[in-house]
C-alpha positions in Angstrom: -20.8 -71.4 -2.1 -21.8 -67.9 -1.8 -20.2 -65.3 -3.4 -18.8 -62.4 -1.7 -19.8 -58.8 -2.8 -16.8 -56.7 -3.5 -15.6 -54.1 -0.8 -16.5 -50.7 -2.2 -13.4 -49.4 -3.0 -13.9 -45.1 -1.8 -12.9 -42.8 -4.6 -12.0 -39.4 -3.4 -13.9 -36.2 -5.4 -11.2 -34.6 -8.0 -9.3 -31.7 -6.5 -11.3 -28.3 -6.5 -10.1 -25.7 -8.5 -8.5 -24.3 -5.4 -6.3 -27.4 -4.7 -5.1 -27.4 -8.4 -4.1 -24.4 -8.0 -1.7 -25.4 -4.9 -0.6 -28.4 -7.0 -0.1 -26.7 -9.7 2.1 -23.9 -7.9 3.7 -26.3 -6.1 5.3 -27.3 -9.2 5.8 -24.4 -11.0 7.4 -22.3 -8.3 10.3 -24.3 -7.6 11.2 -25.5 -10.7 11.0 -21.7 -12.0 13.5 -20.6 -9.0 15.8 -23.7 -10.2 15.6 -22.6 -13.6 16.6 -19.0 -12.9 19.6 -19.6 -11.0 20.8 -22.4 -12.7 20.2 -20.2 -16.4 21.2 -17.3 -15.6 24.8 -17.7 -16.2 23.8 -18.9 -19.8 20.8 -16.7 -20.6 21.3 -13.4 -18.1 22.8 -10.6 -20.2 19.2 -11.6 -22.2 16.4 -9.2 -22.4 13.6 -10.1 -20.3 11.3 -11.6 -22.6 13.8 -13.8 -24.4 14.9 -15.0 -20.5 11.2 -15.9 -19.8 11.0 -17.8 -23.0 14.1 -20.0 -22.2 12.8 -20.8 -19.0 9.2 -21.2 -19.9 10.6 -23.9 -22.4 12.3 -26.1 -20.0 9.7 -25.4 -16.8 6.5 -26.4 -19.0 7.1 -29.7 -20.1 9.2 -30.9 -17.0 6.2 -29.7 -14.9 3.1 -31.2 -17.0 4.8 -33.7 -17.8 6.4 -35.2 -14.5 6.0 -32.8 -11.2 2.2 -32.4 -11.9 1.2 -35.8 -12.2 3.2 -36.6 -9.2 2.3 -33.6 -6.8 -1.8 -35.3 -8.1 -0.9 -38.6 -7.2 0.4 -38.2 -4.5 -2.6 -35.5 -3.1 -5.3 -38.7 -4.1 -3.4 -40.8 -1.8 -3.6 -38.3 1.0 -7.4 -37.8 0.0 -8.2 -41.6 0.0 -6.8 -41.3 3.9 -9.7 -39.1 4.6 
């Protein structure tokens, strides 16, 4: 018997620097508004830098760690629909 040549599977191009950008604020934004309101009652009598530190800590990893990879995986699905 013949064998069958594998279907090309299509692999979309990496995002542009443009739609990381969207990704990337699509992450940050809402998880710093979340942060703020749920914080503040701990951490606003703080001074402004100490109240971006707190919820830099907490909004950094959560959003490398698990919104980012999700927000990319799911924009290479919608780019493999293309």
């Amino acid at each position: 018997m013949y064998a069958t040549a594998p279907t090309p599977t299509r692999t979309p191009a990496p995002p542009t620097v443009h739609e990381r950008a969207v990704i990337t604020w699509g992450a940050i934004f809402p998880l710093v508004t979340l942060s703020q309101w749920a914080l503040s009652p701990l951490i606003g009598p703080w001074p402004p830098v100490l109240r971006a530190l707190a919820i830099t800590l907490v909004v950094v990893p959560i959003a490398v760690y698990v919104v980012v990879p999700r927000l990319s995986a799911a924009y290479l699905r919608l780019a493999r629909r293309r």
